[in-house]
N, C-alpha and C positions, 0 to 999 in steps of 0.2 A: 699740492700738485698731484695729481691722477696719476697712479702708476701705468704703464705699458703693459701689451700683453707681451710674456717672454717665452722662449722657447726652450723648453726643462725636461732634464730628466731624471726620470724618478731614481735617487740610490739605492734605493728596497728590490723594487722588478724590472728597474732597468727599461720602462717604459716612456716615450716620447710624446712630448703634448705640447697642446701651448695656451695658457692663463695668463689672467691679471692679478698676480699676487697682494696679497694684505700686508700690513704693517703689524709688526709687532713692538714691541714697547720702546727698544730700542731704534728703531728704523730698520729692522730685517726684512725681507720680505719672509713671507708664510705662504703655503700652497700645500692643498688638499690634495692629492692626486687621485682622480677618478678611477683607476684601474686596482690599486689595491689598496687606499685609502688610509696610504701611509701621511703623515703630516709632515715635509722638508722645511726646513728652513735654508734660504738661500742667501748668500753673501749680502752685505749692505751696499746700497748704490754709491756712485762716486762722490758726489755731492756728501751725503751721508758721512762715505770715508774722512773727504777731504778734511771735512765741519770739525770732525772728532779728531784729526791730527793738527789742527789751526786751536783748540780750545784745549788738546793735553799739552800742546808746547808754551802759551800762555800759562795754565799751572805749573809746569817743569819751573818755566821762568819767575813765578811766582814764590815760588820753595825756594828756590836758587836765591832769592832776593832776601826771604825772609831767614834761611840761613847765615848770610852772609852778615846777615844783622844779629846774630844770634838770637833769634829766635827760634822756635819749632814751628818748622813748614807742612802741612799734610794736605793733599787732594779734596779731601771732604766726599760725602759722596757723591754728588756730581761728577767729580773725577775718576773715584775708584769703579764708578759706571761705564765709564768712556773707554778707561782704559780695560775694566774687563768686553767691553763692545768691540774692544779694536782687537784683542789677542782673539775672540769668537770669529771677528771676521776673519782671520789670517787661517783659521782652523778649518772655517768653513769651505773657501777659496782653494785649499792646500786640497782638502777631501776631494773637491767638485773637480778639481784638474786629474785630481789620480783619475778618474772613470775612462 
């Protein structure tokens, strides 16, 4: 799916614009910004969000199960992906509200 153009501003000069950001590895969006050609990365879309809180609680549950069985439960890295995706966005989101 085609991202939208959004309406951003730059954290560096504090400048106003409006793009159709890129994808970066995890689903973030990415944006050049023309004016001082700072590189932002901006929060993950919801969809994005949602995907990543529906497949960490599937693993949560997964551990939980494989414990209870006594075994050793771990994420793998898919998971410790996700989960470092989902504290980035909460950081990212945190930052973009301060402005």
């Amino acid at each position: 799916m085609a991202l939208q153009a959004i309406h951003v501003q730059c954290t560096h000069c504090q400048h106003q614009f409006k793009e159709i950001p890129e994808r970066s590895f995890l689903g973030f969006q990415k944006l050049d910004f023309p004016h001082c050609h700072e590189k932002v990365i901006y929060p993950l879309t919801s969809g994005f969000r949602t995907t990543y809180f529906i497949i960490a609680a599937v693993i949560a549950l997964s551990i939980i199960v494989n414990l209870s069985q006594g075994q050793i439960g771990f994420p793998g890295l898919i998971g410790l992906a996700i989960i470092y995706a989902l504290i980035r966005d909460w950081q990212i989101r945190k930052s973009i509200n301060s402005i």
